[in-house]
C-alpha positions in Angstrom: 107.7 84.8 99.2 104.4 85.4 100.8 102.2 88.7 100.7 99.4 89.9 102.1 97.5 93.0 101.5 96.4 95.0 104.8 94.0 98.2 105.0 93.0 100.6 107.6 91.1 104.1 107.7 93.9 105.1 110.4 97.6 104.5 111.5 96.5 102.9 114.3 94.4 100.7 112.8 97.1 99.9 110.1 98.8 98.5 113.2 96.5 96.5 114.3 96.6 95.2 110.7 100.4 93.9 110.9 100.0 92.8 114.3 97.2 90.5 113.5 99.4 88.9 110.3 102.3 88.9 112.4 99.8 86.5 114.8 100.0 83.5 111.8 103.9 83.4 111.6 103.9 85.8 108.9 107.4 88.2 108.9 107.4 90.9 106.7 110.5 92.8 105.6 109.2 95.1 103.4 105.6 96.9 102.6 104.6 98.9 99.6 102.8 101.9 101.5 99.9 103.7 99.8 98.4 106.8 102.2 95.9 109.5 101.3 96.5 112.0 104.0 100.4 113.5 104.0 100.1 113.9 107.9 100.2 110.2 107.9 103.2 109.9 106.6 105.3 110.1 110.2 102.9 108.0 112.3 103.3 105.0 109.6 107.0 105.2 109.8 107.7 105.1 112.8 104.9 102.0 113.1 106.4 100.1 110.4 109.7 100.7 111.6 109.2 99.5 114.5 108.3 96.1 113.0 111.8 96.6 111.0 109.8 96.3 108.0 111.3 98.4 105.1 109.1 101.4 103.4 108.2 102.1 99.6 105.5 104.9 100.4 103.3 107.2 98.2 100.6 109.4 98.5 97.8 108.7 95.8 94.1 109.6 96.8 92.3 106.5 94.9 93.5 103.2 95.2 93.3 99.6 95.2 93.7 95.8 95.8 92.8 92.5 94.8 89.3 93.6 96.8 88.7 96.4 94.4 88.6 99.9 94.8 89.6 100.9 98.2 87.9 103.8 100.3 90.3 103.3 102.8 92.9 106.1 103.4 95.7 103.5 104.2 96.5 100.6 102.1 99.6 98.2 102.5 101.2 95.1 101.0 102.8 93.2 103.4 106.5 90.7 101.9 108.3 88.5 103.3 110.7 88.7 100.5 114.4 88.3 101.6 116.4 91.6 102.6 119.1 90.6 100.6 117.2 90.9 97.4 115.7 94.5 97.2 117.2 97.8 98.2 114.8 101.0 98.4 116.5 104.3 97.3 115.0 107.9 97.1 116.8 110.8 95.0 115.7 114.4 95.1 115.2 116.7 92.1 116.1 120.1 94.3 119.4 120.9 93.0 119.7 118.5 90.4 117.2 117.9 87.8 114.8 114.6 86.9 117.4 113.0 84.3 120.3 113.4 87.1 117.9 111.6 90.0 117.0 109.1 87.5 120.7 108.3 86.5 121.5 108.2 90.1 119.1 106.0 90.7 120.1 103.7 88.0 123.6 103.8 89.2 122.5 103.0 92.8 121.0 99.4 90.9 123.4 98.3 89.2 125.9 98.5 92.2 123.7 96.9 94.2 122.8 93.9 91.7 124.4 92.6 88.8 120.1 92.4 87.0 118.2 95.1 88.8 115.2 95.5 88.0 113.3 98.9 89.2 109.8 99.8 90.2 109.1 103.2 90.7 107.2 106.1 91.7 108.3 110.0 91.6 106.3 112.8 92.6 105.8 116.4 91.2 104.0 116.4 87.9 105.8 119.7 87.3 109.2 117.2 86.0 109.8 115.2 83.3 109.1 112.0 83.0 111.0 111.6 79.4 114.3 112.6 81.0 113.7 111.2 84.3 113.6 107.3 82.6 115.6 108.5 79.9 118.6 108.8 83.2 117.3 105.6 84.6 118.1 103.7 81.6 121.4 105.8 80.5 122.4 104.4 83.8 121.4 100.5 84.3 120.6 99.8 80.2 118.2 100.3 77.7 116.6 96.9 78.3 116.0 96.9 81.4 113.0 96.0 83.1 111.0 99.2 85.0 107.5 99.4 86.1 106.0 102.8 88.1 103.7 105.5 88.2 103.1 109.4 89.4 102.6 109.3 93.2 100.4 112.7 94.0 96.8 114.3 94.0 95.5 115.0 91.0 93.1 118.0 91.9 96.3 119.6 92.6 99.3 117.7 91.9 100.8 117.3 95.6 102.3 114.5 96.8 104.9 112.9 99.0 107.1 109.5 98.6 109.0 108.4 102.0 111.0 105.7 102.8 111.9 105.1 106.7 113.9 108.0 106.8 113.1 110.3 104.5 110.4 111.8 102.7 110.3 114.3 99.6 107.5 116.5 97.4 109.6 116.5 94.7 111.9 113.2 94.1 112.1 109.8 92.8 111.4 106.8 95.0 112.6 103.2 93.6 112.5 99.3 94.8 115.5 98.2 93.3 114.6 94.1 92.7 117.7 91.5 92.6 116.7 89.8 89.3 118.7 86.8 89.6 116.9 86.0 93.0 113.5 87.4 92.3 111.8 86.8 88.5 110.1 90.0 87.5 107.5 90.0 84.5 105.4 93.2 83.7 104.0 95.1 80.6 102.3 98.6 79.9 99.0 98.4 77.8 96.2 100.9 77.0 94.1 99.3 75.0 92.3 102.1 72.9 92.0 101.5 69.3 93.2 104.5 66.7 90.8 106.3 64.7 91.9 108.3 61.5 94.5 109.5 59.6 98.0 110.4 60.9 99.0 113.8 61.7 101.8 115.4 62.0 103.8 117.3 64.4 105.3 120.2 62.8 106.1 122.3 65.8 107.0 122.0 69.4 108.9 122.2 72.7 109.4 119.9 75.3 105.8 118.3 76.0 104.0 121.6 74.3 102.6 121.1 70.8 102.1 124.7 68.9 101.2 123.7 65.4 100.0 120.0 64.1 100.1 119.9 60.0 100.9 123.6 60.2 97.7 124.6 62.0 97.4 125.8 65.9 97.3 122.6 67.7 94.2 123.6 69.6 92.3 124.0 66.5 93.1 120.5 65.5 92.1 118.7 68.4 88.8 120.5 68.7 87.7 119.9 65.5 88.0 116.0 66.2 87.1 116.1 70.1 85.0 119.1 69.9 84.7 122.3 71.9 82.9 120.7 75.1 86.1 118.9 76.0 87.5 122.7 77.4 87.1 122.9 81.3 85.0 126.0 82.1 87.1 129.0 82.6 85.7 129.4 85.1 87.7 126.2 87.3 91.1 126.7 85.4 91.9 128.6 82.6 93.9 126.1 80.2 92.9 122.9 81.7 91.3 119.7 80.0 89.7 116.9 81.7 91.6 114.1 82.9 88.6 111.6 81.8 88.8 113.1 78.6 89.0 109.4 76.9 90.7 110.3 74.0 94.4 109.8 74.2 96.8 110.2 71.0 98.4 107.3 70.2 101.9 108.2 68.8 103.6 105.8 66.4 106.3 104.1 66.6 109.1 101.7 65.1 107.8 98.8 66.6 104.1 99.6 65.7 103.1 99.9 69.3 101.5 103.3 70.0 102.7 105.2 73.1 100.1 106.9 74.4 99.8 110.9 75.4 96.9 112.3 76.6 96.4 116.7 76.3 96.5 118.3 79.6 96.4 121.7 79.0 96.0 124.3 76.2 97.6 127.8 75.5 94.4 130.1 75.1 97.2 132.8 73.6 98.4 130.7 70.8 96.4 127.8 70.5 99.4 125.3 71.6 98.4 121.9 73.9 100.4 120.8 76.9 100.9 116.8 76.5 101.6 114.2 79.1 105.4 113.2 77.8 107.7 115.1 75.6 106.8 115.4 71.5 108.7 116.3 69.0 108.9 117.6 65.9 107.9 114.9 62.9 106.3 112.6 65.6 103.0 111.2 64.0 99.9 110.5 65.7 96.6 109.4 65.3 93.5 109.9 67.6 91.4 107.1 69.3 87.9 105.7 68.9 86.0 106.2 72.8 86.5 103.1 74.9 84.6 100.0 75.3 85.3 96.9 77.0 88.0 95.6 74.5 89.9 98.3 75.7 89.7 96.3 79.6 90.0 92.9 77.9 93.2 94.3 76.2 94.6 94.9 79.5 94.0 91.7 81.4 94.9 89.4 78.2 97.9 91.1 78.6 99.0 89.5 82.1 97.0 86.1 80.6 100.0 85.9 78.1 102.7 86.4 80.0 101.2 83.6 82.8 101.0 81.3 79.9 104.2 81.9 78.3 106.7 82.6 81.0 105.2 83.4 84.2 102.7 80.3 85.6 102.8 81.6 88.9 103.6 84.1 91.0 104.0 86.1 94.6 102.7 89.4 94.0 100.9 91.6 91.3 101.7 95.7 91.4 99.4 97.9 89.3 99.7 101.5 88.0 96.8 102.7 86.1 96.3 106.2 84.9 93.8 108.2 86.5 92.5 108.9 83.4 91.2 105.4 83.1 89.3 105.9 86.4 87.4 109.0 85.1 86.6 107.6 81.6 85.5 104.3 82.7 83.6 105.0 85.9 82.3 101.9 87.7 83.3 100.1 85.0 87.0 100.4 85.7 86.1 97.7 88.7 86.2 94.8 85.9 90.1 95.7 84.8 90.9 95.5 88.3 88.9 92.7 89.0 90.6 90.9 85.8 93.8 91.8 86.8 93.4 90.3 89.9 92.2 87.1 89.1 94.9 86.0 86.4 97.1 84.6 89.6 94.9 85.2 92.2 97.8 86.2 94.6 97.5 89.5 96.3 97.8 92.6 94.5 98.2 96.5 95.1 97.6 99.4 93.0 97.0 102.9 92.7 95.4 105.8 89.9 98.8 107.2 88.9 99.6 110.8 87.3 101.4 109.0 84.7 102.7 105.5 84.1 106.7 103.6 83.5 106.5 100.8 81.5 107.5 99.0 78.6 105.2 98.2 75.7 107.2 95.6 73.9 110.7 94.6 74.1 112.2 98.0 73.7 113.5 100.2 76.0 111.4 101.3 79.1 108.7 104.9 78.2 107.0 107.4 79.8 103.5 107.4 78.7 99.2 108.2 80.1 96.1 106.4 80.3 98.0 103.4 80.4 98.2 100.5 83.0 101.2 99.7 83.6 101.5 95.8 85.6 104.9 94.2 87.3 104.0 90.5 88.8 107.1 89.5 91.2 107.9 85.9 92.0 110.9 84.9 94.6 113.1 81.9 93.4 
């Protein structure tokens, strides 16, 4: 499979784009569509459609490629990859909820291939991520491989996906990947290092946190983060900033933390909003600010699996959590840069509201400030 990564401030220009690879010999059947402007969304289907070259589209405001950080509004990578081996699907939440459209969608892969694989993006931060791969998974198996992120704004959560046909603001857009025609290798790493003691969860509800060893959560998390880290009142009552830095790393079985960052607090009773459902009993511990073996952590990650399964391959898809981009700054520029250069094929990302992935070899999670990586090579 070959792939090529095309950019453009307009639709037009995005045009210009394919027709110039299409000069070389280059046939593309399918592009992974990154736009920042919604209204976009109708011009660039109907020009890649006219090329017959299928859609996986997103909106996300800050994104990139194996050029960096792009300030283009329109970002594209162009595949060759054979028709036969990927399907795109796109199930709504309106009138069903995020477990049903990620069962549905799990059901749609493993009718269409006997090893689907999945890499996906939904949009409407509003749903649950938990139950939404929690369906996926019910569906196609617990081991089965998945890599995505949150498509939408994060200044106020809005967002489309669209395929060729049809678009959605609240819905669940998948490239289902034939397995046994296309290998698929991919991990989710944070890289912060704990700090601490563990704490406990000893009340909550869904993704809300009201008491942590018996005390208001708020309380808790103050004490160790301090009062500055509470967005004026001013802005939004409630909210905490998304380069706060200082996820909490839940533990589990396997020893890997998943990380959940707090995105909003309960003035009223103290609780905290997290990114990913908690429950009761869960432990946690807090992490030391990041540094740069947090980024090494990340790109040793796709070292490994280039020297132990993967020597080469087509094309590298990145989802990193936003929060990454506000805690690291500039610096963010050397994971991307890293990531980029372990196969030095082209590659595609975007800051995501949330991230898919799996941390080890257990079942596929919902977690933040996370990158979460799928390298694709056709056989």
């Amino acid at each position: 499979m070959k792939a090529k990564s095309i950019k453009g401030k307009t639709p037009g220009e995005m045009q210009a784009a394919i027709d110039e690879s299409k000069i070389v010999g280059f046939n593309p059947t399918l592009a992974i569509i990154f736009i920042s402007n919604i209204e976009d969304a109708e011009k660039i289907r109907s020009i890649f459609g006219t090329h017959d070259i299928a859609i996986f589209g997103i909106t996300a405001p800050q994104k990139f490629t194996e050029q960096g950080i792009e300030s283009d509004d329109i970002i594209a990578m162009l595949m060759d990859i054979q028709p036969d081996n990927f399907k795109i699907v796109l199930n709504d939440y309106l009138g069903s909820s995020a477990y049903e459209a990620g069962y549905k969608t799990g059901v749609a892969g493993k009718n269409a291939f006997s090893n689907p694989g999945f890499i996906i993006s939904p949009v409407d931060f509003k749903i649950s991520g938990d139950d939404l791969i929690k369906g996926l998974t019910d569906a196609a198996g617990h081991d089965v491989m998945v890599a995505g992120g949150v498509a939408g704004n994060p200044a106020d959560f809005s967002g489309i996906v669209f395929t060729n046909y049809v678009s959605s603001t609240g819905g669940l857009l998948a490239l289902i990947i034939d397995q046994d025609k296309v290998t698929i290798s991919g991990l989710a790493v944070s890289g912060w290092k704990p700090v601490g003691t563990s704490k406990k969860i000893t009340k909550s509800e869904g993704s809300w946190v009201f008491t942590i060893e018996n005390e208001p959560a708020m309380n808790v998390i103050q004490r160790f983060l301090g009062d500055e880290i509470v967005i004026s009142t001013n802005k939004a009552s409630g909210l905490l900033p998304s380069d706060l830095g200082y996820p909490l790393q839940f533990e589990r079985v396997s020893g890997n933390a998943i990380m959940k960052p707090a995105l909003f607090f309960n003035p009223e009773d103290r609780s905290i909003m997290m990114g990913g459902e908690v429950k009761e009993g869960d432990h946690f511990r807090f992490s030391l600010p990041p540094d740069f073996d947090v980024i090494d952590k990340v790109v040793e990650s796709t070292s490994i699996i280039k020297e132990k399964e993967m020597p080469d391959c087509d094309v590298l898809m990145v989802f990193s959590c936003v929060g990454r981009l506000g805690t690291f700054g500039p610096l963010i520029s050397s994971e991307i840069e890293g990531l980029a250069s372990t196969w030095g094929k082209p590659m595609i990302g975007f800051f995501s509201l949330g991230e898919f992935g799996k941390l080890d070899e257990g079942r596929c999670e919902f977690q933040g400030t996370t990158v979460s990586w799928v390298a694709l090579k056709e056989k």
